[in-house]
C-alpha positions in Angstrom: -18.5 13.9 -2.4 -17.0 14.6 -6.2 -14.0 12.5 -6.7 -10.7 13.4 -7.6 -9.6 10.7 -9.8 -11.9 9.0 -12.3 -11.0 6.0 -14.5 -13.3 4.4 -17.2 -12.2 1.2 -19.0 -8.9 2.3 -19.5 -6.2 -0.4 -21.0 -2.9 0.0 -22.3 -0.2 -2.1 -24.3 3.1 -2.6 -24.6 3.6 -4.5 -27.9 2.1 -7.7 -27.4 2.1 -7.3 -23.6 -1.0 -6.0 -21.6 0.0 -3.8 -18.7 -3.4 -2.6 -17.7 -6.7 -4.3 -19.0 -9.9 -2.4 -18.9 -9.9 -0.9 -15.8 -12.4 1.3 -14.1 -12.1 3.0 -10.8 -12.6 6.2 -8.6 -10.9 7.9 -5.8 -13.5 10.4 -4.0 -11.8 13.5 -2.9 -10.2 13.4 0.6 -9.8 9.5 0.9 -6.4 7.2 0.9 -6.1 4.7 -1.5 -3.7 2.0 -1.8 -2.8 0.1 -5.3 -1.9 -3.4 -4.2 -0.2 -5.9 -5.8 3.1 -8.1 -6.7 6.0 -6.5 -8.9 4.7 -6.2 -12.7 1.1 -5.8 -11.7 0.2 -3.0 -13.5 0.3 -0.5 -10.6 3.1 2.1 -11.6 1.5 1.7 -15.5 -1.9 2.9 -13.8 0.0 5.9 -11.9 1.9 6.9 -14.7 -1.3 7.0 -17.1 -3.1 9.2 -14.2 -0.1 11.4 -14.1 -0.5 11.8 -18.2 2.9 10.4 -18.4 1.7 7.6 -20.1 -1.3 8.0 -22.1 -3.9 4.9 -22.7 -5.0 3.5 -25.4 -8.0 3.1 -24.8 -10.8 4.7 -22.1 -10.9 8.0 -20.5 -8.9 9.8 -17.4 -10.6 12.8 -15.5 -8.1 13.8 -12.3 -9.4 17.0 -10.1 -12.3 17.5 -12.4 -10.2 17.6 -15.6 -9.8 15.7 -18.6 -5.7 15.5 -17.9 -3.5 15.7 -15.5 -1.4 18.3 -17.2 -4.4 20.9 -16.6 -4.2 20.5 -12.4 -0.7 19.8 -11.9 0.1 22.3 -9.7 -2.5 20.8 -7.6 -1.0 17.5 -7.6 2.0 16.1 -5.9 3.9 13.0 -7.3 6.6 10.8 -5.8 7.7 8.0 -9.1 9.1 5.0 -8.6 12.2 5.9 -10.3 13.9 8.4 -7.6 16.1 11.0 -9.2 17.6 14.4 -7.3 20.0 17.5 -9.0 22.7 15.3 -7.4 24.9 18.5 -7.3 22.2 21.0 -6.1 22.1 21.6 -2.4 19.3 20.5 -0.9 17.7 23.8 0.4 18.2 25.1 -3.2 17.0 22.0 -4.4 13.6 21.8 -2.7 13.4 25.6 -2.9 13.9 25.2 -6.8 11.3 22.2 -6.9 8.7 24.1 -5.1 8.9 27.6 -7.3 8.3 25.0 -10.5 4.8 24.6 -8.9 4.2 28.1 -8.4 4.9 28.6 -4.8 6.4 32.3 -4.2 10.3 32.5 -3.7 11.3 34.3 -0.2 11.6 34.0 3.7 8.1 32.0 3.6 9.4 29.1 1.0 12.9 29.2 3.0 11.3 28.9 6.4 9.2 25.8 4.9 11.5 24.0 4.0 13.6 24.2 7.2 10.7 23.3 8.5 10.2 20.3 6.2 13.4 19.3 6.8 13.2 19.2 10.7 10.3 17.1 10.5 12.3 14.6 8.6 15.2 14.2 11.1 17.4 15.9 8.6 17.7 19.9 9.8 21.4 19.4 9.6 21.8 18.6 5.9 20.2 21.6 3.9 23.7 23.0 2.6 24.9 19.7 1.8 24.9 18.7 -1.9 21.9 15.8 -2.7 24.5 13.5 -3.7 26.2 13.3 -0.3 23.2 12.1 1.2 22.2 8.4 1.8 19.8 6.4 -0.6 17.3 6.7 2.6 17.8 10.2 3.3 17.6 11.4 -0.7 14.1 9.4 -0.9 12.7 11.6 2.1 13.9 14.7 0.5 12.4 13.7 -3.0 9.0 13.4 -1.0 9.1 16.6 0.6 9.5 17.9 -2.8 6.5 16.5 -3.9 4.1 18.1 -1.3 5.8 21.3 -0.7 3.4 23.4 -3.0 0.6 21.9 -0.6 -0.9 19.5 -3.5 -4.9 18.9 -3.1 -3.8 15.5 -4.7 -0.9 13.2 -3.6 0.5 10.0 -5.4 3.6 8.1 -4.3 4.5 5.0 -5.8 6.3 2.7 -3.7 6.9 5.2 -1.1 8.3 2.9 1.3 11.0 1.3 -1.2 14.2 1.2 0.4 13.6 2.5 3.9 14.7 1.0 6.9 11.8 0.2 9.6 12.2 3.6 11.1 11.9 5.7 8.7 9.0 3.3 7.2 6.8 4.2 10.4 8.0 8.3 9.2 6.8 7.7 6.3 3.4 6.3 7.1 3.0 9.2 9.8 3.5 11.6 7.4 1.0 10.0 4.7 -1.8 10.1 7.4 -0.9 13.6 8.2 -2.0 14.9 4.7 -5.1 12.7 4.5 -5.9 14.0 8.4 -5.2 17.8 6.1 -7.9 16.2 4.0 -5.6 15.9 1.1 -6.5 12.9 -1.4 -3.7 10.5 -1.7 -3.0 7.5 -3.4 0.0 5.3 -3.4 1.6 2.1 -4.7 3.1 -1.0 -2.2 3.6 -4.4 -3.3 4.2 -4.6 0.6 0.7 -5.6 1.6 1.0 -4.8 5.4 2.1 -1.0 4.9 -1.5 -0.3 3.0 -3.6 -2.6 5.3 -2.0 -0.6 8.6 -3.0 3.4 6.7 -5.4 2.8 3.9 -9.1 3.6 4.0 -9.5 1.4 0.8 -7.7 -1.0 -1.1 -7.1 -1.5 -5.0 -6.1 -5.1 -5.6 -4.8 -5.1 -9.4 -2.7 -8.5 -10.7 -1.4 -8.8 -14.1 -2.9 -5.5 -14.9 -6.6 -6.7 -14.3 -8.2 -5.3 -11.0 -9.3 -8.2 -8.6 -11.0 -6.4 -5.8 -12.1 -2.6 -5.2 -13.2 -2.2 -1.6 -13.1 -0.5 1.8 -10.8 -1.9 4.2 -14.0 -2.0 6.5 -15.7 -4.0 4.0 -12.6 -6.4 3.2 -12.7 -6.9 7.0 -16.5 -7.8 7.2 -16.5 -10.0 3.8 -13.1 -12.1 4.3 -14.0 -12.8 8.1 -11.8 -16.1 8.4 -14.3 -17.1 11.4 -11.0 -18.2 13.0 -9.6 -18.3 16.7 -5.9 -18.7 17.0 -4.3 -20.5 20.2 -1.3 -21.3 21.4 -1.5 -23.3 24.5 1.1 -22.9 27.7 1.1 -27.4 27.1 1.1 -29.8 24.5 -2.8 -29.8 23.3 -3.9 -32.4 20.4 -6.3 -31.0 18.1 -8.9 -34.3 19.0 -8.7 -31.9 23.0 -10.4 -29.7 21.1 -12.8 -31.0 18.5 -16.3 -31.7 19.4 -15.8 -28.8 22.0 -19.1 -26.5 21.9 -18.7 -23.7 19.4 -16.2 -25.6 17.7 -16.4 -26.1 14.0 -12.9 -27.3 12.7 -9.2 -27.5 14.1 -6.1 -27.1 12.2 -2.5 -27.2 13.8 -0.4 -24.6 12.9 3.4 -25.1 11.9 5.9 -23.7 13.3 9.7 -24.5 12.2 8.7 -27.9 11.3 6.5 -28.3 15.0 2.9 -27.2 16.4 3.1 -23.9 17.1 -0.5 -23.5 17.8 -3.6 -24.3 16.6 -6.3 -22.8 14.4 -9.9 -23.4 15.4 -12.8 -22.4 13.4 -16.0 -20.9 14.4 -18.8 -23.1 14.4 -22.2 -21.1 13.0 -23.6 -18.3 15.0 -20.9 -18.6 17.9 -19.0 -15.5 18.6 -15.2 -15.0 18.6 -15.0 -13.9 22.2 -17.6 -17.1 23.3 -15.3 -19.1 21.8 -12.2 -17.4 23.4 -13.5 -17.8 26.8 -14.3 -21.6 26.1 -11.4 -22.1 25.3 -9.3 -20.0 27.7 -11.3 -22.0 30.5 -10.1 -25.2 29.2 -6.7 -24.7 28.4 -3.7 -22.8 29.7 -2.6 -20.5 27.4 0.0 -18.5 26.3 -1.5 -16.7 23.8 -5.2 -16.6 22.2 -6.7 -14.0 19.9 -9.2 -14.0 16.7 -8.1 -14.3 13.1 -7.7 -11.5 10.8 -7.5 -12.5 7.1 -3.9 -10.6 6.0 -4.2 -9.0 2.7 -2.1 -10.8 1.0 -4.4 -14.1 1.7 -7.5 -12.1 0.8 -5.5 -10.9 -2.7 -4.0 -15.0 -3.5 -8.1 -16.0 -3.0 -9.3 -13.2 -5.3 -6.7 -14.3 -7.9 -7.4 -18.0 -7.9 -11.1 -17.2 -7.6 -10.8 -15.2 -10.9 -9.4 -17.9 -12.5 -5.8 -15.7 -13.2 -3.3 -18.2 -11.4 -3.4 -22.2 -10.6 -2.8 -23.6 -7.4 1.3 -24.1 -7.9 1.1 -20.8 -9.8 -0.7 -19.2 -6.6 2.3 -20.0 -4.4 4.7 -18.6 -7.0 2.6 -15.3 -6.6 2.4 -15.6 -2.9 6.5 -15.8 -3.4 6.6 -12.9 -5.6 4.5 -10.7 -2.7 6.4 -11.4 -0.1 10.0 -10.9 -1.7 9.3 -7.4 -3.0 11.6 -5.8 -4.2 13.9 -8.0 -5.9 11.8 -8.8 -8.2 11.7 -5.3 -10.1 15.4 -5.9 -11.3 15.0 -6.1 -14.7 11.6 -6.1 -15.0 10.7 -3.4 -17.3 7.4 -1.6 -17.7 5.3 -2.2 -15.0 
């Protein structure tokens, strides 16, 4: 399989700050990538450099077999960060007018699309409506079906899921596994951890503009196994109840509004999750018990502190920065 995005040693500088250091990647054709990371990562810097918006200044950038982006870009389809409609255009016109810039025919078959477009986004009522009528949620969907209307071999959204409630977040994510289902490649940017751990195929991990882990979600899964059996008994159960069980390797209570909520107990060697389960189900009432999964976001703070990028107290300012999102790109420049 060729790929459709290819990036060797590439870095780039803002004055004296580094946005992206030396970073090598590719995206084979067909798959669905997700840049990870908190705000100021380096992840919309990357994009932007792969959409020869920015250029590097140093390495080399090959997207759909060319040396620039500029050479296939009717073949690519790019939703930026910064959102930005013809605020006075109509929105038929609008998307009609965006989709004719990438060399899709005007006429009955570009008209019908995007009605058709437009029903699939729960907004079939608003094409005569000017884009500046529309809500914040409802312009972002219409900026996305502008960037796939010309049927794009190569997608790229970055932060796609900025500013959407829950409900149109789940549209969203259908609509991204649609196109790679299409076999379209697609990459996009979250600094919300959970939306590319519930579609992606494979995971980009970049923090302060270095990459920290490059790897399938299958293989995250398999190398980052906690070993871990979560539960939450139906009574009041010490951890010493369960140390020195068979199978049982370590027991941590988990915290829950300043009380146990539960307990965490780990895997002795060779003893399957499931063996374990049923130990412990036949011990205990329980209102709950399942295995483990390490979240991303966990798997991302250990790469950090195991490259040696973040002290412990500065670890938990990160984890901070992942979890609040958004509010931290208010005034915070290039990315």
């Amino acid at each position: 399989m060729s790929n459709a995005i290819e990036i060797e040693g590439v870095t780039k500088t803002f004055g004296p700050k580094v946005a992206v250091s030396n970073i090598s990647l590719a995206v084979p054709q067909g798959s669905l990538y997700g840049f990870i990371g908190p705000n100021g990562a380096g992840k919309s810097t990357t994009i932007r450099m792969i959409m020869s918006i920015l250029f590097p200044d140093s390495g080399r950038i090959r997207v759909l077999g060319r040396e620039s982006a500029m050479e296939s870009k009717d073949r690519i389809g790019y939703l930026p960060e910064e959102r930005g409609l013809y605020r006075k255009m109509r929105v038929q016109a609008f998307l009609e007018y965006m989709a004719k810039l990438k060399g899709v025919d005007s006429g009955a078959d570009l008209t019908s699309r995007v009605k058709s477009w437009l029903d699939r986004i729960g907004l079939g009522d608003v094409a005569r409506k000017k884009c500046q009528e529309l809500s914040k949620g409802m312009q972002q969907k219409v900026q996305f079906v502008s960037s796939i209307l010309h049927d794009p071999d190569l997608v790229i959204l970055d932060e796609p899921f900025s500013g959407l409630d829950p409900v149109n977040a789940r549209l969203m994510r259908d609509l991204i596994d649609d196109l790679h289902k299409a076999g379209k490649t697609i990459i996009f940017s979250t600094h919300v951890m959970s939306h590319a751990e519930q579609i992606c195929d494979h995971i980009i991990m970049i923090n302060r503009g270095h990459k920290v882990l490059d790897a399938s979600i299958g293989r995250i899964a398999q190398d980052y196994d906690p070993r871990m059996v979560y539960m939450q008994p139906a009574r009041e159960v010490s951890p010493d109840e369960v140390r020195g069980m068979a199978g049982v390797a370590k027991v941590e209570a988990v915290m829950n509004a300043g009380s146990v909520g539960g307990l965490n107990v780990g895997l002795a060697h060779g003893v399957a999750p499931e063996t374990l389960i049923a130990t412990l189900a036949g011990k205990f009432p329980l209102k709950r018990i399942e295995q483990v999964r390490a979240s991303l976001e966990d798997i991302f703070i250990d790469q950090v502190l195991s490259a040696g990028g973040e002290t412990p107290d500065g670890a938990a300012a990160l984890r901070a920065s992942v979890r609040e999102g958004a509010a931290g790109k208010q005034g915070a420049g290039h990315e």
